[in-house]
N, C-alpha and C positions, 0 to 999 in steps of 0.2 A: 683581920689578922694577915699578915705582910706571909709569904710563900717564900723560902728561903733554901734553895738548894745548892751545893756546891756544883760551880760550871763542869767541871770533869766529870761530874757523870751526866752531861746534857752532851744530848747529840743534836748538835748546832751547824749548821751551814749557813756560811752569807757569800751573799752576792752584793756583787758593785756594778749598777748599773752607769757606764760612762758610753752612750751610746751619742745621738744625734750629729744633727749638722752646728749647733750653736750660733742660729742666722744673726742672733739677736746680738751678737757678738763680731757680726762680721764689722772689717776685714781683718780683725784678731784670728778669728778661727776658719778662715781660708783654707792657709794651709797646715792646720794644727787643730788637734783636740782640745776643747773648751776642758778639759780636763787635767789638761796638762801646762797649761799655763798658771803662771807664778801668781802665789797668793803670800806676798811679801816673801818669804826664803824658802819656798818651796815649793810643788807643784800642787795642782789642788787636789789631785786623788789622795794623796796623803791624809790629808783632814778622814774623808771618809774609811778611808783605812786606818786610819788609828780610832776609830769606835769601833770597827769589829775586832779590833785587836784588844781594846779595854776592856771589850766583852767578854774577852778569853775565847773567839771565836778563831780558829786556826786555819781552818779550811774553807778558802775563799776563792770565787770563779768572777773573774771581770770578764764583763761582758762589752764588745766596743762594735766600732765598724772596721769591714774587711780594709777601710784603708788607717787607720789609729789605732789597730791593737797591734801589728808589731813597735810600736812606739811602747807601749806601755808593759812589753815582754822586755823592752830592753832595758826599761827601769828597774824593773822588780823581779825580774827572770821567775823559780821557780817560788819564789818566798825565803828558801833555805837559809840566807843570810839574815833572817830576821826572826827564823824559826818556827816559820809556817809555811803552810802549800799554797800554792797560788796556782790555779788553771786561768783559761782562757775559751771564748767561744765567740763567735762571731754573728753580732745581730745585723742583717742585712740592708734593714728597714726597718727608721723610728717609727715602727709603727704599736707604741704604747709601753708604758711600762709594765702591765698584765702578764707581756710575752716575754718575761727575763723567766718565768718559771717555767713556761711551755720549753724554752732555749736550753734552761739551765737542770730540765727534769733528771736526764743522767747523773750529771751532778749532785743534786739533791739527794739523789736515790729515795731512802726509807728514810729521812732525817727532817727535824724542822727545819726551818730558813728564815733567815733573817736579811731583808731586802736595803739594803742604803743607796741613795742615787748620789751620783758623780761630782754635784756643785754642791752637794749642801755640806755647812761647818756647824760644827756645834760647839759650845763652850759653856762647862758653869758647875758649877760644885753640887758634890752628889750625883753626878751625870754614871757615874761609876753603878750606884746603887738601882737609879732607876732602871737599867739595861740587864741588871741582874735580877729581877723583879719580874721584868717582862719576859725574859728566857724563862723563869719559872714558872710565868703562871702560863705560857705554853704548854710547856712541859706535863704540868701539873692536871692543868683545866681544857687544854685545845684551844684554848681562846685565842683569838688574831688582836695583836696589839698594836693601835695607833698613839700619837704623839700630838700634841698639837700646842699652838701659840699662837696668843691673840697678834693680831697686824691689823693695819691701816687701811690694807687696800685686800679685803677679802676674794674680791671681783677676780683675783687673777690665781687665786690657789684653788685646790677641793677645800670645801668648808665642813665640818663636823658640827651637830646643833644637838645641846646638851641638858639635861633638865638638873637640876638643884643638887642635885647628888651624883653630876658629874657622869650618868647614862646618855649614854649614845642614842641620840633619836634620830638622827637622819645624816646622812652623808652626800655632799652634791659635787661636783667634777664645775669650779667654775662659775658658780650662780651669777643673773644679771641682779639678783634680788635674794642677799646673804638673808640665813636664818641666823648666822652670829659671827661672828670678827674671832672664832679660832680655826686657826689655816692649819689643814693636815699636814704635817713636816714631812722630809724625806728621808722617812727610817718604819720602818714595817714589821715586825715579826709574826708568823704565821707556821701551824699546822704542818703535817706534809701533805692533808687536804687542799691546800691551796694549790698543788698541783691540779686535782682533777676540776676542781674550780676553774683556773686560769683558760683550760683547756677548752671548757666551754663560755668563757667570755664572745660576747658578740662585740664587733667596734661601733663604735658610737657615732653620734653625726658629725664627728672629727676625724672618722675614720679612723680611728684606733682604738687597740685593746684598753681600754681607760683601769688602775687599780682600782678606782670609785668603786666599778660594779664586783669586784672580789673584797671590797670592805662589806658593800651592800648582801650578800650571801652571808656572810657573818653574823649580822646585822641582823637578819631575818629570824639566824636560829639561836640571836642572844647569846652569840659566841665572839663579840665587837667589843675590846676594851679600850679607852680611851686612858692615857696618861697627860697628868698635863706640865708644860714646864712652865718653872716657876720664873714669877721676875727677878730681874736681873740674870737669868738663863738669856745666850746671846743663839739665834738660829738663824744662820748668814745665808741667804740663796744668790748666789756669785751669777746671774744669769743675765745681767743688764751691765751695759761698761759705768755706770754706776755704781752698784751692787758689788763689782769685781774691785773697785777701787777704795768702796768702804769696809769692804771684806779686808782688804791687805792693811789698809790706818788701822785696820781693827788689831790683827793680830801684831802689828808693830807695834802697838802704845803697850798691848797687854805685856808682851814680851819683854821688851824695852824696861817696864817697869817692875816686873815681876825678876825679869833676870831666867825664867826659864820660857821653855820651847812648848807652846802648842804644838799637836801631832808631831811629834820625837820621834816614830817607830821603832829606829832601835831603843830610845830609853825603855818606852815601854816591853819591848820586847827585853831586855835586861833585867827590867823591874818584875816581869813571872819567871827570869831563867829559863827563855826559850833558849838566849845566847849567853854566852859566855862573857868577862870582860878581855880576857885572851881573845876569844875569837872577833870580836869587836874591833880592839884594839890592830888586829892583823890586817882586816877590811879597811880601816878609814888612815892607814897608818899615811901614806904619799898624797891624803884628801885635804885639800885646805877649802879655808870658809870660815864662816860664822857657825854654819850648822857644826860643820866637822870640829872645830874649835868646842864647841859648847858639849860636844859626847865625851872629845879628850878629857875637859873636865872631870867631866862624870865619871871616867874613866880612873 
C-alpha cells in the first residue's frame, strides 16, 4: 500500500549539489561552472531545481566552489522571486558527494534532506507522484530512497543489484564487474540520520567521501529503498560534451513539440502559488526570449 502524505506537513530540505571542476568538460568549464552552462534555453541547475521544487521542497542550499557560487547567487539570489529560500555554502574540495551533508548539517538542522546533483535531468510522466512517494516513506518509515535506471554502460555509475521484488541487495560505487545494468541516479532522499552517517564516512581509494557507503549503512539496517524509473522515463547525465549535447536535442525536440517548457521555475512556482501572476508579470516585464515569451503566455 502506496504512503501518501500531503508535502506541507513534511519537513523537507534539499540540497543541490553543483560542486567540482567538470575536467571532463574542459575547455567549456575553464572558466565557468559545468552547471551553469546552457542546456538548450537555459542553464542546467535549473533542471535540478525544478525537482525539488515539483517536490514542493522550498528550502534549498546549493552547494558550489569558492570560485562558482557567486555566479549562481547572482542567478537565483535569495529564491524570493520564485517563492522559495535559497542559501548557499561553499564546498572547498570535490572531495565526494557524502560531504554535502557534513557542509550542509546546519542547514539541514532536525529535517529530512533530499540530495539532487548539479548535471542530472529528469523527465517523464508521474515523475510528480514518485517524489511524493519517496518524501513519504521517509517520513513515514526512515527509509533512505534511491532511484535507479537501467544503462548501457554500468562500469561508470554506482550500480544497485536487486532480487525479483525489486530489494536492494547490494550497492557498488563503479564496479569493473556490474552485478546489474541499474545505474543509481542522481537524486537521494534520506533521514536526518544521514547526518551522523555522512560524518563518519571514510574516503574510499578515490579518495573521497563516496554516497555508496551511506546507501551501504541503510543497506545493512534494511532501511535502502530502491525506486525504479519506468521506460520511456528519460535520465540525462550532461557530464561528457556528448551527454551535454544530447541533453540539449533532448530538451529542444521535447519542447519544440510539446509547445511547453521543461524546468519552467516560475511556472511551477505559479502552478503551487508560491508567486503571484502580478508579481510574475512585474519580474519579467523588460525580459525578452523564448523563455520570457512563453511565461507572458502563461501569464
Amino acid at each position: 500500500m502506496k504512503i501518501i502524505i500531503k508535502n506541507n506537513t513534511i519537513n523537507m530540505k534539499g540540497i543541490i549539489l553543483a560542486g567540482g571542476s567538470g575536467t571532463r568538460l574542459f575547455p567549456l568549464t575553464i572558466a565557468v561552472s559545468k552547471q551553469l552552462l546552457p542546456v538548450y534555453d537555459k542553464p542546467m541547475i535549473y533542471y535540478p531545481l525544478s525537482v525539488l521544487m515539483l517536490a514542493e521542497i522550498k528550502d534549498i542550499l546549493i552547494i558550489s566552489t569558492p570560485r562558482d557560487l557567486p555566479s549562481f547567487k547572482n542567478l537565483f539570489g535569495d529564491g524570493s522571486q520564485l517563492g522559495i529560500k535559497i542559501s548557499y555554502k561553499v564546498q572547498p574540495n570535490p572531495d565526494g558527494l557524502a560531504q554535502a551533508f557534513v557542509i550542509g548539517e546546519e542547514f539541514i538542522g532536525n529535517d529530512d534532506v533530499c540530495l539532487i546533483l548539479g548535471d542530472n535531468i529528469f523527465y517523464g510522466s508521474e515523475f510528480k507522484n514518485l517524489l511524493d512517494e519517496a518524501i513519504a516513506d521517509v517520513k513515514v518509515n526512515q527509509n533512505a530512497i534511491i532511484f535507479g535506471n537501467i544503462v548501457t554502460d554500468p562500469q561508470r555509475y554506482g550500480i544497485v543489484e536487486i532480487d525479483e521484488d525489486q530489494n536492494v541487495l547490494s550497492v557498488e560505487e563503479k564496479p569493473q564487474k556490474p552485478r546489474s545494468n541499474y545505474a543509481i541516479v542522481g537524486l537521494y532522499f534520506y533521514p536526518n540520520s544521514v547526518i551522523k552517517i555522512a560524518k563518519n564516512v571514510k574516503p574510499s581509494e578515490r579518495g573521497e567521501a563516496e554516497i555508496t557507503s551511506i546507501n551501504d549503512e541503510y543497506l545493512n539496517i534494511n532501511k535502502l529503498k530502491l525506486k525504479i524509473l519506468s521506460r520511456g522515463f528519460a535520465w540525462l547525465d550532461t557530464g561528457t560534451h556528448e551527454a551535454l549535447a544530447e541533453a540539449t536535442e533532448f530538451v529542444k525536440v521535447v519542447e519544440k513539440r510539446s509547445s511547453l517548457k521543461i524546468a519552467c521555475l516560475e511556472e511551477i512556482a505559479l502552478n503551487y502559488n508560491w508567486i503571484s501572476k502580478k508579481e510574475l508579470s512585474a519580474q519579467i516585464k523588460n525580459l525578452k526570449g523564448d523563455y520570457y515569451d512563453y511565461l507572458k503566455k502563461i501569464i
